[in-house]
PDB file of N, CA, C, O and CB in Angstrom:
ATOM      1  N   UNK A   1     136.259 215.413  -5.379  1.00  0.00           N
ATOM      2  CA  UNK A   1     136.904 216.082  -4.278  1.00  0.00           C
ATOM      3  C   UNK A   1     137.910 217.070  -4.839  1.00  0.00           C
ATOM      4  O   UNK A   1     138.137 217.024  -6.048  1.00  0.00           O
ATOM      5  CB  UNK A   1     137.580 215.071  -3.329  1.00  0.00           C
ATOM      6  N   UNK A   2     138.572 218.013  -4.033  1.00  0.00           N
ATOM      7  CA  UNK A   2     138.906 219.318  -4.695  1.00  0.00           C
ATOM      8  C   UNK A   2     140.422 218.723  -4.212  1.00  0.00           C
ATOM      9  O   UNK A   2     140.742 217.943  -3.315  1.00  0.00           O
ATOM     10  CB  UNK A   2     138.137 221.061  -4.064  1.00  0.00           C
ATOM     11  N   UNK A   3     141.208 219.470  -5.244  1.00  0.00           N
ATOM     12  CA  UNK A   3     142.600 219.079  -5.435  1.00  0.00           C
ATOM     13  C   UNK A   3     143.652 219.555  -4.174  1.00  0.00           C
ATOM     14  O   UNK A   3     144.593 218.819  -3.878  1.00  0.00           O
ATOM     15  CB  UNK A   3     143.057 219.740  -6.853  1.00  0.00           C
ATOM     16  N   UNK A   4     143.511 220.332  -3.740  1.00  0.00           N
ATOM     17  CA  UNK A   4     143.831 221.546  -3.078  1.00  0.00           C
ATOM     18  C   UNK A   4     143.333 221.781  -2.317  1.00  0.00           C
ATOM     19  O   UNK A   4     142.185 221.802  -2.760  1.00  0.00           O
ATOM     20  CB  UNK A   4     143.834 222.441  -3.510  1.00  0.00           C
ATOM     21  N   UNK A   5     143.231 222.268  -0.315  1.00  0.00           N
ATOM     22  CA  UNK A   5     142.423 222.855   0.122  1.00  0.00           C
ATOM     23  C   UNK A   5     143.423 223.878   0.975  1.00  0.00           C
ATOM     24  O   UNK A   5     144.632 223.691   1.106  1.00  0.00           O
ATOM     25  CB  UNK A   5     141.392 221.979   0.732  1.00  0.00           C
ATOM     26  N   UNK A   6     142.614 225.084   1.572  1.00  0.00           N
ATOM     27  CA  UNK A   6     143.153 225.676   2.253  1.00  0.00           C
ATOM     28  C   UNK A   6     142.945 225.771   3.861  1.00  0.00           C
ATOM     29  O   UNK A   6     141.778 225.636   4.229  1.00  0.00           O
ATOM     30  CB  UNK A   6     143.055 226.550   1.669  1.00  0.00           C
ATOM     31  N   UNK A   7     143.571 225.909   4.505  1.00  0.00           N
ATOM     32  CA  UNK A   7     143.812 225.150   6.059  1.00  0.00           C
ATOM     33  C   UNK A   7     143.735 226.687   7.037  1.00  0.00           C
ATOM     34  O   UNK A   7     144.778 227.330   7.155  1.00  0.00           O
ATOM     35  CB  UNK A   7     145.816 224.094   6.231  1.00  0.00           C
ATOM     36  N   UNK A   8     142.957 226.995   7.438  1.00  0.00           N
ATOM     37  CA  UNK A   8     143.369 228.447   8.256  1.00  0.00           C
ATOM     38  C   UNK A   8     142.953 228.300   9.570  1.00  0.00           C
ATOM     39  O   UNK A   8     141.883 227.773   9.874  1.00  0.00           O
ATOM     40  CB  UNK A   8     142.647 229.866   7.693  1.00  0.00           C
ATOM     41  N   UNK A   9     143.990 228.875  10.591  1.00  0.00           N
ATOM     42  CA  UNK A   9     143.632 228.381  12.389  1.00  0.00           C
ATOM     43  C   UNK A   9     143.642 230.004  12.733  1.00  0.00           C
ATOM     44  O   UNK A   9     144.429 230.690  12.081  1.00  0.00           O
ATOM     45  CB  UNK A   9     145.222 227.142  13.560  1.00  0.00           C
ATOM     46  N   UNK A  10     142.697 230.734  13.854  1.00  0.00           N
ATOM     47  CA  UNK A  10     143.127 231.570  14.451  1.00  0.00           C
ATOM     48  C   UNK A  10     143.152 230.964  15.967  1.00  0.00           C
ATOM     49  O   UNK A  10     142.216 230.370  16.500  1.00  0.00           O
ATOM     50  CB  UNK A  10     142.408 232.744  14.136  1.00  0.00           C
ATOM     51  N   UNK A  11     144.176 231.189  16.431  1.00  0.00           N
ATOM     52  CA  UNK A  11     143.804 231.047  17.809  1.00  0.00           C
ATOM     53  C   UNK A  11     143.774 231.601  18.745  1.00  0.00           C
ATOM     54  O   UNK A  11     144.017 231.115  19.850  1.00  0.00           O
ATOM     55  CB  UNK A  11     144.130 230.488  18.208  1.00  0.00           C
ATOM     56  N   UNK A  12     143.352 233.182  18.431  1.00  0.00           N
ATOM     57  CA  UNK A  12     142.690 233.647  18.958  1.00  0.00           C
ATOM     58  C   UNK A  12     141.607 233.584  19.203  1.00  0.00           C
ATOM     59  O   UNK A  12     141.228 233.729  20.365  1.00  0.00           O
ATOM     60  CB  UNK A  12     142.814 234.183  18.805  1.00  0.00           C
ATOM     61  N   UNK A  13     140.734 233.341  18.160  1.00  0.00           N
ATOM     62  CA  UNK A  13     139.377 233.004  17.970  1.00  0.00           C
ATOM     63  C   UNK A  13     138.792 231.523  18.252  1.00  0.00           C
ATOM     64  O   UNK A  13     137.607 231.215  18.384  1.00  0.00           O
ATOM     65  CB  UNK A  13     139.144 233.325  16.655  1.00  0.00           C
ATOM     66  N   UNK A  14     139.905 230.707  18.308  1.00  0.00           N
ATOM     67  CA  UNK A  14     139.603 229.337  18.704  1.00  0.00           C
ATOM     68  C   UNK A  14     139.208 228.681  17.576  1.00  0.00           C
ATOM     69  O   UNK A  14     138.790 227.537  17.755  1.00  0.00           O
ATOM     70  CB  UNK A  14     138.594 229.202  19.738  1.00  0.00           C
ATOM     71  N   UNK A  15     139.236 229.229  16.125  1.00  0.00           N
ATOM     72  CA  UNK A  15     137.978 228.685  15.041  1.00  0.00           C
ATOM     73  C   UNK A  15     139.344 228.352  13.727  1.00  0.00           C
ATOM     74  O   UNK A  15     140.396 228.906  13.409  1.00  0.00           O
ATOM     75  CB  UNK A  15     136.320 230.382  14.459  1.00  0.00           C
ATOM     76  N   UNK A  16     138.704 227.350  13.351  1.00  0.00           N
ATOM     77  CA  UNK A  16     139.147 226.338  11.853  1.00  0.00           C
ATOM     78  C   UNK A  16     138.229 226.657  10.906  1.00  0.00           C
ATOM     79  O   UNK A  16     137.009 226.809  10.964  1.00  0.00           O
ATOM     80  CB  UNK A  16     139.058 224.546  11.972  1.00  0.00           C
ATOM     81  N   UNK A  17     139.329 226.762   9.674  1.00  0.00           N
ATOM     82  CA  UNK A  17     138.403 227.447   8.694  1.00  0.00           C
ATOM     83  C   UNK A  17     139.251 226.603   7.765  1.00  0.00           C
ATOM     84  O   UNK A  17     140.469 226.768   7.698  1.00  0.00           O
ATOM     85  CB  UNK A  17     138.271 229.278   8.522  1.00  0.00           C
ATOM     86  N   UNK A  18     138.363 225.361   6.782  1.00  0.00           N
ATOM     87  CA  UNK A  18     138.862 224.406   5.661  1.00  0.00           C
ATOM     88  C   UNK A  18     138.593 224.923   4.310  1.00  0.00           C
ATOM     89  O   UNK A  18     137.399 224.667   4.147  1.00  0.00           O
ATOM     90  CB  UNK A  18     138.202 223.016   5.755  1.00  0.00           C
ATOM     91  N   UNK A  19     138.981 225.443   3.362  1.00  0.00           N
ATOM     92  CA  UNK A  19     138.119 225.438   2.024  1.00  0.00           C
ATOM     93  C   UNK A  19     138.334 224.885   0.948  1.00  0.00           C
ATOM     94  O   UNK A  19     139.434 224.364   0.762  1.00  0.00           O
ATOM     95  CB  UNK A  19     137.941 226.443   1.569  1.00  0.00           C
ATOM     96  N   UNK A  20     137.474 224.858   0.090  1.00  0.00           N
ATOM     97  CA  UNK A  20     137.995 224.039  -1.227  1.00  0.00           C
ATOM     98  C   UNK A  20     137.776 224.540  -2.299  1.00  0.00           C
ATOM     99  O   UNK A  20     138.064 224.002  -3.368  1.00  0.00           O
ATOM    100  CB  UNK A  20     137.514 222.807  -1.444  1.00  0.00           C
ATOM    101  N   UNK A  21     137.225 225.661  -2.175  1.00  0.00           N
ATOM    102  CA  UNK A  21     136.993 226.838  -3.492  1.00  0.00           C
ATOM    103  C   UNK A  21     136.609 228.187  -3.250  1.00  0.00           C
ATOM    104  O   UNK A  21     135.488 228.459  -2.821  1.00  0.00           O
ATOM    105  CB  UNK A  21     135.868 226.449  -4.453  1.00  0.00           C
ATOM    106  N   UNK A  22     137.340 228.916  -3.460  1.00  0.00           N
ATOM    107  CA  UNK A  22     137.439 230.840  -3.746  1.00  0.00           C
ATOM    108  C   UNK A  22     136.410 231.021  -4.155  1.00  0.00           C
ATOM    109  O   UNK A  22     136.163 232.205  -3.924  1.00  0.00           O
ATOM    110  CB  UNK A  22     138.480 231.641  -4.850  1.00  0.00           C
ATOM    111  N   UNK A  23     135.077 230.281  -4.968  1.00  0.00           N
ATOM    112  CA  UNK A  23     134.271 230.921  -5.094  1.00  0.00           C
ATOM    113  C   UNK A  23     133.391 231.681  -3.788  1.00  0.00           C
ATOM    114  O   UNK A  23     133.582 231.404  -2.605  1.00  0.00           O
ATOM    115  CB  UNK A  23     133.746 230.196  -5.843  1.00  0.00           C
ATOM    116  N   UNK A  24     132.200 232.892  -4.385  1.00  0.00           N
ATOM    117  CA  UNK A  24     131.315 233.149  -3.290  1.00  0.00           C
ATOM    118  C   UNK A  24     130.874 232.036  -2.692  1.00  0.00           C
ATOM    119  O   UNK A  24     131.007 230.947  -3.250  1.00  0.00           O
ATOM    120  CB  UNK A  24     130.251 233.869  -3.630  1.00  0.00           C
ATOM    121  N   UNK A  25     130.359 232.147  -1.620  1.00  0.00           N
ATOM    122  CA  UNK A  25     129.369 231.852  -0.943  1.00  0.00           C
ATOM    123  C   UNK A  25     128.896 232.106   0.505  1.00  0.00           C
ATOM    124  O   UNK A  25     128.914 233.145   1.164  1.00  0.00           O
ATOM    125  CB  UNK A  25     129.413 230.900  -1.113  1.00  0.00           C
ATOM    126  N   UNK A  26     128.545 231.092   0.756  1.00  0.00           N
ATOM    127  CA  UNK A  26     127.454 231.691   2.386  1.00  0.00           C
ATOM    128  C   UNK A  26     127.991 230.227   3.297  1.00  0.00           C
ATOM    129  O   UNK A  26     128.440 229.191   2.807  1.00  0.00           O
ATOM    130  CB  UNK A  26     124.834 231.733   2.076  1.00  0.00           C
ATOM    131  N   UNK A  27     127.753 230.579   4.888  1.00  0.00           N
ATOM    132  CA  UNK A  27     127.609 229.835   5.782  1.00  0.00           C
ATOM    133  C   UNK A  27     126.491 229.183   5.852  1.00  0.00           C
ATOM    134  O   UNK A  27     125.605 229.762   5.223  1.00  0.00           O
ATOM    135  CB  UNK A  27     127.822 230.341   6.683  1.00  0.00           C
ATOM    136  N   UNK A  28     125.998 227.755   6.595  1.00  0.00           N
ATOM    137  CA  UNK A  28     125.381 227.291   6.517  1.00  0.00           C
ATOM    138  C   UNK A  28     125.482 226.207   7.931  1.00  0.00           C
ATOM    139  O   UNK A  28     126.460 225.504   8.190  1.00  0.00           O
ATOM    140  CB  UNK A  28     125.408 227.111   5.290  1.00  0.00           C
ATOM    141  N   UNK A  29     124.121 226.293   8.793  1.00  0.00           N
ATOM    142  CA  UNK A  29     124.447 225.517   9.904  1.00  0.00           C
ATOM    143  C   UNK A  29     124.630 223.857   9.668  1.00  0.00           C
ATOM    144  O   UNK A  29     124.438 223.455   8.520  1.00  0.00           O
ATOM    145  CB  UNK A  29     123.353 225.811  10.897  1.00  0.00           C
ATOM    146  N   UNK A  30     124.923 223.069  10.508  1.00  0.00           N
ATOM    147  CA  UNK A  30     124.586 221.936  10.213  1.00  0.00           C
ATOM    148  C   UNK A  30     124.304 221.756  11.320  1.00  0.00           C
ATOM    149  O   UNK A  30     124.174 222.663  12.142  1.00  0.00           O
ATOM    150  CB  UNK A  30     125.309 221.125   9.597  1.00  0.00           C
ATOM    151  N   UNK A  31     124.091 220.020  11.656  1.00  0.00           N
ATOM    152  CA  UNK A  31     123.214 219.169  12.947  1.00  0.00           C
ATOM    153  C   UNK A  31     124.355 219.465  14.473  1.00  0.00           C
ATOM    154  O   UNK A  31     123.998 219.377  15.647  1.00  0.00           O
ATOM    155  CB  UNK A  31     123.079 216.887  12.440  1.00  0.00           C
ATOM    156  N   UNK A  32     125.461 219.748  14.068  1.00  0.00           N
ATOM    157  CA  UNK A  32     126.331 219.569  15.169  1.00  0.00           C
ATOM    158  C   UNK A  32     126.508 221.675  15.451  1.00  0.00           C
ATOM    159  O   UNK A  32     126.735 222.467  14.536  1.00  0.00           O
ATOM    160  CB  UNK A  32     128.110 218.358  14.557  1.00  0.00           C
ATOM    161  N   UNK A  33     126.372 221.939  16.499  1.00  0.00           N
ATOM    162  CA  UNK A  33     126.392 223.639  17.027  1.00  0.00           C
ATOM    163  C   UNK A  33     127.978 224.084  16.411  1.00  0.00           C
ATOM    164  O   UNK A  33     127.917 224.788  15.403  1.00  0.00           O
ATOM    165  CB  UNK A  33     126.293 223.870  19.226  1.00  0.00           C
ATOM    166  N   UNK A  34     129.071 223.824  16.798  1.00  0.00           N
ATOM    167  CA  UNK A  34     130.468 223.545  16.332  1.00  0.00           C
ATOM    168  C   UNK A  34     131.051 223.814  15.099  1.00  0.00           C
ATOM    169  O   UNK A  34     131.952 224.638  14.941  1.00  0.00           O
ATOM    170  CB  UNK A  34     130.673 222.395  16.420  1.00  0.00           C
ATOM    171  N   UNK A  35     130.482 223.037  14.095  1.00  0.00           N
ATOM    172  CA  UNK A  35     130.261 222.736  12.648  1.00  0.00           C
ATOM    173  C   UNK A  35     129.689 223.825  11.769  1.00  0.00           C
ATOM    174  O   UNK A  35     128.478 224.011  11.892  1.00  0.00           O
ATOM    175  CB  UNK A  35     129.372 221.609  12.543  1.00  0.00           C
ATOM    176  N   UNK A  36     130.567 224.832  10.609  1.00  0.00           N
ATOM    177  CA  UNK A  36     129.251 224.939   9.927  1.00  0.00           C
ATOM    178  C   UNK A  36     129.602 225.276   8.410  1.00  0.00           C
ATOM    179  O   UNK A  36     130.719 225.635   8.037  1.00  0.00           O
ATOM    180  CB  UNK A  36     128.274 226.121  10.640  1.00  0.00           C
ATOM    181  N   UNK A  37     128.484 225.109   7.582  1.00  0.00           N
ATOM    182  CA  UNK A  37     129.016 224.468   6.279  1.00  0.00           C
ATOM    183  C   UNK A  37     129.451 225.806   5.490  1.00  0.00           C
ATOM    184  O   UNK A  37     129.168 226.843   6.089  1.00  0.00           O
ATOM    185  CB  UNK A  37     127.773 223.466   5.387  1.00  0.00           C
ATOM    186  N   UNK A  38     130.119 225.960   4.193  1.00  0.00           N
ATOM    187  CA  UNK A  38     130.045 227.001   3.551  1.00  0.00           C
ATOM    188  C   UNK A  38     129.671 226.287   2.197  1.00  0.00           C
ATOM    189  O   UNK A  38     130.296 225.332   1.737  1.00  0.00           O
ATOM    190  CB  UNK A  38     131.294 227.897   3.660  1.00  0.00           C
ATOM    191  N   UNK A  39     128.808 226.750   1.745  1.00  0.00           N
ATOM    192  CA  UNK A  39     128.272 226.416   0.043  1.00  0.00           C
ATOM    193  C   UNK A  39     128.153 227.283  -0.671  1.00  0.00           C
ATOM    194  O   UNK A  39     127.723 228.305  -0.137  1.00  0.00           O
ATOM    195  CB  UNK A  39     127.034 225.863  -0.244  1.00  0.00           C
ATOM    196  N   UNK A  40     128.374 227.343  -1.810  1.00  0.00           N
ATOM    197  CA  UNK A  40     127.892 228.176  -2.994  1.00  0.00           C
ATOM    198  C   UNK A  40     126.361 228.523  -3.085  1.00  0.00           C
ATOM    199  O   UNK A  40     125.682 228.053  -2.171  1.00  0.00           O
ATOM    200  CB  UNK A  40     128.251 227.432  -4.263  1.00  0.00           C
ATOM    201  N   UNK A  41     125.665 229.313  -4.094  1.00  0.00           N
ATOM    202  CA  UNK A  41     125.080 229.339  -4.419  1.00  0.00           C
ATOM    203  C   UNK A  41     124.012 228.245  -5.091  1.00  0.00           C
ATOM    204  O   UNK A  41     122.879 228.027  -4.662  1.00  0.00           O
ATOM    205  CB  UNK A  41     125.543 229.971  -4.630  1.00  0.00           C
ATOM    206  N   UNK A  42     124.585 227.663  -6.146  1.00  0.00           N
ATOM    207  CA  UNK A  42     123.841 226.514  -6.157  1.00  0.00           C
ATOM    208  C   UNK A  42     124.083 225.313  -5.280  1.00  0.00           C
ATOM    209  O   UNK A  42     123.946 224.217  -5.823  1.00  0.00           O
ATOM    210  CB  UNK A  42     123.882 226.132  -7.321  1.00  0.00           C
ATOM    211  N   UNK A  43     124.485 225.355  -3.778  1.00  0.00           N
ATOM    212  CA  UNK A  43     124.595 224.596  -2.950  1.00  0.00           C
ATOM    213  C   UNK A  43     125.430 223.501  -2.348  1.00  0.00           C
ATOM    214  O   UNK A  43     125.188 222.920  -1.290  1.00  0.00           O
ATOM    215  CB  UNK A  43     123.945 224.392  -3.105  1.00  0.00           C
ATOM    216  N   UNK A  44     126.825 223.216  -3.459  1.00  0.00           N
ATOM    217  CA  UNK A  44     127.748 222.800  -3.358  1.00  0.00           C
ATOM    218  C   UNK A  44     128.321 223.488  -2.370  1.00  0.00           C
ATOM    219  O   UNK A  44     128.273 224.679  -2.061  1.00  0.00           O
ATOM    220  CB  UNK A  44     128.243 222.689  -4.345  1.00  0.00           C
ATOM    221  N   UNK A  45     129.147 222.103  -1.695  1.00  0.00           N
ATOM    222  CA  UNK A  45     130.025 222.582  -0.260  1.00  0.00           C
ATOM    223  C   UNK A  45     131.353 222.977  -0.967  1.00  0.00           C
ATOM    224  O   UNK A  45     131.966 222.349  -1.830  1.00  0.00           O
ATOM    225  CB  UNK A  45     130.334 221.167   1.106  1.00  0.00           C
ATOM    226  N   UNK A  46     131.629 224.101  -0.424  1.00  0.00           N
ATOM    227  CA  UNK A  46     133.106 225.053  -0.604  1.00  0.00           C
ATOM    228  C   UNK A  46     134.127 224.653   0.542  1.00  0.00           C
ATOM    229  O   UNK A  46     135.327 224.684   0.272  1.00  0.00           O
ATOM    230  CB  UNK A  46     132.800 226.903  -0.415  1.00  0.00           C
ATOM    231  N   UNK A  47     133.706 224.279   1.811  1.00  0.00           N
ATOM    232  CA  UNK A  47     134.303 224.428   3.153  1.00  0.00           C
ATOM    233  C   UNK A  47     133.536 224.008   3.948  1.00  0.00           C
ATOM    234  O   UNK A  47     132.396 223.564   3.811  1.00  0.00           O
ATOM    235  CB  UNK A  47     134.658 225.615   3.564  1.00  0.00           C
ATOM    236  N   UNK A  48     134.618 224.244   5.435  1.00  0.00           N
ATOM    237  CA  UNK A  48     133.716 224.070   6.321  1.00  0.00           C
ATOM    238  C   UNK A  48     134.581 224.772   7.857  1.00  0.00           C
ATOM    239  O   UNK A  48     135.808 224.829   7.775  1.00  0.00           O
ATOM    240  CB  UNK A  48     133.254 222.336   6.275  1.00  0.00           C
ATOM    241  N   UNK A  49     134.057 225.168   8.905  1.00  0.00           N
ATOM    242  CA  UNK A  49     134.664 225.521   9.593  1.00  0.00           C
ATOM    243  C   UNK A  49     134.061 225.265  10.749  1.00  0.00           C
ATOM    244  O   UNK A  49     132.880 224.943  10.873  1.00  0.00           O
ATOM    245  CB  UNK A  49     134.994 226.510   9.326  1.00  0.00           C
ATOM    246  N   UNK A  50     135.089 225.442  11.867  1.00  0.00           N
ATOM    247  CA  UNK A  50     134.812 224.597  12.994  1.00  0.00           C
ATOM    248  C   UNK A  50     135.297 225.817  14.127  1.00  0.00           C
ATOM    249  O   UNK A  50     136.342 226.466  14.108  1.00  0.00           O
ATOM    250  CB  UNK A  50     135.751 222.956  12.980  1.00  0.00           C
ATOM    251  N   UNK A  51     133.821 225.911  15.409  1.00  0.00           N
ATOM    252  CA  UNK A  51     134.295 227.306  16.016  1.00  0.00           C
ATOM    253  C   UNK A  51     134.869 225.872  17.685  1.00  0.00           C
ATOM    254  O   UNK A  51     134.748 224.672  17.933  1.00  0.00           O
ATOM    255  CB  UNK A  51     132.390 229.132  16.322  1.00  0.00           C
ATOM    256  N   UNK A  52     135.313 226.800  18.162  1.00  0.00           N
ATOM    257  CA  UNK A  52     135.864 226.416  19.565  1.00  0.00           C
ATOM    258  C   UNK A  52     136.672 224.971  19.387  1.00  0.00           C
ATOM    259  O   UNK A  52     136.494 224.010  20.136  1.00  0.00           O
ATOM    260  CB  UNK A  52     134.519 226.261  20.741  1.00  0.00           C
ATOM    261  N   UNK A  53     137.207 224.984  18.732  1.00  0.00           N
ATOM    262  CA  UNK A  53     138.287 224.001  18.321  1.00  0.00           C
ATOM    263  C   UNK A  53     139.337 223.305  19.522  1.00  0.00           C
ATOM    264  O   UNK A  53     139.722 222.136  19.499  1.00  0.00           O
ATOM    265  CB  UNK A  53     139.187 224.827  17.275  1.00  0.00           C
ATOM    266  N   UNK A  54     139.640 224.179  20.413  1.00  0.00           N
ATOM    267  CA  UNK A  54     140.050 223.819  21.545  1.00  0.00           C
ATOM    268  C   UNK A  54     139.459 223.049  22.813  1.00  0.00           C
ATOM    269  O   UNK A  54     139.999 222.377  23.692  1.00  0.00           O
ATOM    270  CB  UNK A  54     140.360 224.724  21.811  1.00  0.00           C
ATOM    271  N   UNK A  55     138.363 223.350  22.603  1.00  0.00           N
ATOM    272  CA  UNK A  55     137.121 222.964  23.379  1.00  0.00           C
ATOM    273  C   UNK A  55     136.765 221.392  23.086  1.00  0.00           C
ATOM    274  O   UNK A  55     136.340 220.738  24.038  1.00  0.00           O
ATOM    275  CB  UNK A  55     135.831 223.967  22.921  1.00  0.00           C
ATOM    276  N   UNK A  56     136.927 220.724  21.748  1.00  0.00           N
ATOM    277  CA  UNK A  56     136.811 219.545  21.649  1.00  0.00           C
ATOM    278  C   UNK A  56     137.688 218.256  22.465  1.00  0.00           C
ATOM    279  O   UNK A  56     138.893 218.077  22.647  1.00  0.00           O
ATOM    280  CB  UNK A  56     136.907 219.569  20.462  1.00  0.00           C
ATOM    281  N   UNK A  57     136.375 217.415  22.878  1.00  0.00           N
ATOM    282  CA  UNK A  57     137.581 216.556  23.493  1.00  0.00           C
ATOM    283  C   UNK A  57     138.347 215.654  22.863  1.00  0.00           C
ATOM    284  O   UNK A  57     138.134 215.488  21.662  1.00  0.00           O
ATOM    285  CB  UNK A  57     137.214 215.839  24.433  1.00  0.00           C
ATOM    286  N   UNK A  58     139.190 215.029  23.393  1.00  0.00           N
ATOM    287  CA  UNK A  58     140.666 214.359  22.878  1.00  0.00           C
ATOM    288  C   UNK A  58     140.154 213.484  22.262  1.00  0.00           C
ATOM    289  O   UNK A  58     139.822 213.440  21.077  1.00  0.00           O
ATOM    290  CB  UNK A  58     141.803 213.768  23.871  1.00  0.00           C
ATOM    291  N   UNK A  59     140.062 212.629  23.199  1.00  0.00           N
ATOM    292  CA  UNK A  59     139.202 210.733  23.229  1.00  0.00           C
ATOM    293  C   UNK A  59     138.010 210.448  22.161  1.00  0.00           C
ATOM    294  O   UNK A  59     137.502 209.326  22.183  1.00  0.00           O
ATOM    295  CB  UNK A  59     138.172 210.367  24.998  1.00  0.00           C
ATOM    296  N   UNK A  60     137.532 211.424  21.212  1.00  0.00           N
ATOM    297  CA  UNK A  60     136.704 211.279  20.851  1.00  0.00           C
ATOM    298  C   UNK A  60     136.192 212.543  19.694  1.00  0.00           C
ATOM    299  O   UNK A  60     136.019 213.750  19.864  1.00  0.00           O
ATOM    300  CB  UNK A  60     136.147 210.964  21.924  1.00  0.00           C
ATOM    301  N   UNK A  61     136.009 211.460  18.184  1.00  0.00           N
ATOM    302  CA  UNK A  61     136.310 213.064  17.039  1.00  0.00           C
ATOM    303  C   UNK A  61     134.523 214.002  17.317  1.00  0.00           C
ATOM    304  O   UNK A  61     133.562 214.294  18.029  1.00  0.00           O
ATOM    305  CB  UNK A  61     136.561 212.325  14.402  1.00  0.00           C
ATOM    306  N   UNK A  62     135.031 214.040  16.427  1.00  0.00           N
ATOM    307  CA  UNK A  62     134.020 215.451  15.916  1.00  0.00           C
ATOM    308  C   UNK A  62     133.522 214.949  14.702  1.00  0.00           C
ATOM    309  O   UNK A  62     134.104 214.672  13.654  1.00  0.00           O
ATOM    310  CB  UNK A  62     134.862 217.092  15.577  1.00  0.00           C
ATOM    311  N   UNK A  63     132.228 214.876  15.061  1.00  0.00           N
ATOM    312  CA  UNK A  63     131.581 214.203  13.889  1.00  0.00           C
ATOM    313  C   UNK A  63     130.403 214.979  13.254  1.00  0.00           C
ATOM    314  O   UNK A  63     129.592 215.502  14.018  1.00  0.00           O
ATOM    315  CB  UNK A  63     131.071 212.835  14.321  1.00  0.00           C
ATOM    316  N   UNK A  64     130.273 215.074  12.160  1.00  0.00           N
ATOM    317  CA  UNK A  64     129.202 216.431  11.206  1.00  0.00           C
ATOM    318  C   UNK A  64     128.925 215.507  10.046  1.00  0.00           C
ATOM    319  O   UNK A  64     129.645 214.650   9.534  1.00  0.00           O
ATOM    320  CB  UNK A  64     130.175 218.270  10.494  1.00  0.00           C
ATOM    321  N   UNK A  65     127.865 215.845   9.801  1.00  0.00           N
ATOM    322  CA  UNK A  65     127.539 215.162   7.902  1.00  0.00           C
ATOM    323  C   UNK A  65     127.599 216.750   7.675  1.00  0.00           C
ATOM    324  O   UNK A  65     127.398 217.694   8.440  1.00  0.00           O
ATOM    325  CB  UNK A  65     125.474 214.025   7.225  1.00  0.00           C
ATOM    326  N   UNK A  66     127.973 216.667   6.246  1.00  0.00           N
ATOM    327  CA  UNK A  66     128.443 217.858   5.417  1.00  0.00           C
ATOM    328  C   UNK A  66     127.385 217.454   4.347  1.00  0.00           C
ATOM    329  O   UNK A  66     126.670 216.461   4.479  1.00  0.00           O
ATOM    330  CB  UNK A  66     130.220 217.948   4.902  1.00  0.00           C
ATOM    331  N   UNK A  67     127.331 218.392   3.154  1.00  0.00           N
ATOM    332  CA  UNK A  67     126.259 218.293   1.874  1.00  0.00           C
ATOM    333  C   UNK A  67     126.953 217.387   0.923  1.00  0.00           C
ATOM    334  O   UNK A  67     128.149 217.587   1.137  1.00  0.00           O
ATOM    335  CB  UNK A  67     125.895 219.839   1.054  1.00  0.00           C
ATOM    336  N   UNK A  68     126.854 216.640   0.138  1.00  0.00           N
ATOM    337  CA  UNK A  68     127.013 215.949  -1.044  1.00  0.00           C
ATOM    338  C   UNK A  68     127.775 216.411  -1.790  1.00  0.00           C
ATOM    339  O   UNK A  68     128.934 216.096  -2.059  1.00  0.00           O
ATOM    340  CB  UNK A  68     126.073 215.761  -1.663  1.00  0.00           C
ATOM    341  N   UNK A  69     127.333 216.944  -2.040  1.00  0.00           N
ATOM    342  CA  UNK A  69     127.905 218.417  -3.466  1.00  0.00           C
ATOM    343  C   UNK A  69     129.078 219.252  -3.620  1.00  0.00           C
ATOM    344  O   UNK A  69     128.941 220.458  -3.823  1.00  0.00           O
ATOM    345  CB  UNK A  69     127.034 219.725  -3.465  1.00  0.00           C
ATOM    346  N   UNK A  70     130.516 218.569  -3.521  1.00  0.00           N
ATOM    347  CA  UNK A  70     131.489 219.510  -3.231  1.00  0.00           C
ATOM    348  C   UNK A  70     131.885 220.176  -4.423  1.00  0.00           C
ATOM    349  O   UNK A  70     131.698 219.684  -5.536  1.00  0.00           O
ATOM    350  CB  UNK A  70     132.594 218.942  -2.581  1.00  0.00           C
ATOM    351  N   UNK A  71     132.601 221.636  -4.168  1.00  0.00           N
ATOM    352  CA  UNK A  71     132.874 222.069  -5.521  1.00  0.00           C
ATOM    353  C   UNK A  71     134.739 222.398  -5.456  1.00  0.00           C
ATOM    354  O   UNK A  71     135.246 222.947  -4.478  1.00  0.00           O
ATOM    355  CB  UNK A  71     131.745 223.619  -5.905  1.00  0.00           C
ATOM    356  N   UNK A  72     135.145 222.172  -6.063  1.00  0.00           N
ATOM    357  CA  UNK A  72     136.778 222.148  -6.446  1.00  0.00           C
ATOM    358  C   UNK A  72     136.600 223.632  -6.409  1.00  0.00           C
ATOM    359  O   UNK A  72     135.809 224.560  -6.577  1.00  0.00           O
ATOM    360  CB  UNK A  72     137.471 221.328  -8.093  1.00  0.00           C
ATOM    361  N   UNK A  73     138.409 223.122  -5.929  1.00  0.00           N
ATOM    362  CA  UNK A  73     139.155 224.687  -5.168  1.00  0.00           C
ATOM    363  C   UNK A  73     139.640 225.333  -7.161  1.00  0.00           C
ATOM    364  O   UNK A  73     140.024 224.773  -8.187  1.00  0.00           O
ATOM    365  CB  UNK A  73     141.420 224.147  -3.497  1.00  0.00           C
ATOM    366  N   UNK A  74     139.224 227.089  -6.645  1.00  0.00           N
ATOM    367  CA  UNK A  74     139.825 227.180  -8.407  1.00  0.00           C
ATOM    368  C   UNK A  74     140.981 227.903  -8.209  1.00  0.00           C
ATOM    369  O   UNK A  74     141.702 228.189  -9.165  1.00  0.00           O
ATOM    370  CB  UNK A  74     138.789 228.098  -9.705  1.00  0.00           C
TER     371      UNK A  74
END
């Protein structure tokens, strides 16, 4: 797990943005619409971000499987 992560809210946009490494990479959907992954290139999870954040209800989390493969924040 990465030492460090970075935490970013707009709320304007309603959207959470987690990361755990500056390297490139790409978005990536997952099983939940809400949820979506960011990985590197060779497929390690960097992040993850979460759109309509406000929209979630109280009583009950938010649940996603993410990839295996995390890569430390550099």
């Amino acid at each position: 797990m990465a030492d460090r992560v970075k935490i970013w809210f707009d709320p304007e946009a309603d959207f959470l943005e987690v990361t755990f490494s500056d390297v490139p990479g790409f978005i990536r959907e997952t099983a939940n619409d809400a949820i979506m992954e960011r990985v590197d290139p060779e497929g390690k999870i960097i992040g993850f971000s979460i759109l309509a954040v406000s929209q979630l209800a109280k009583s009950k989390p938010l649940i996603a499987e993410l990839s295996t493969k995390i890569g430390a924040l550099d």
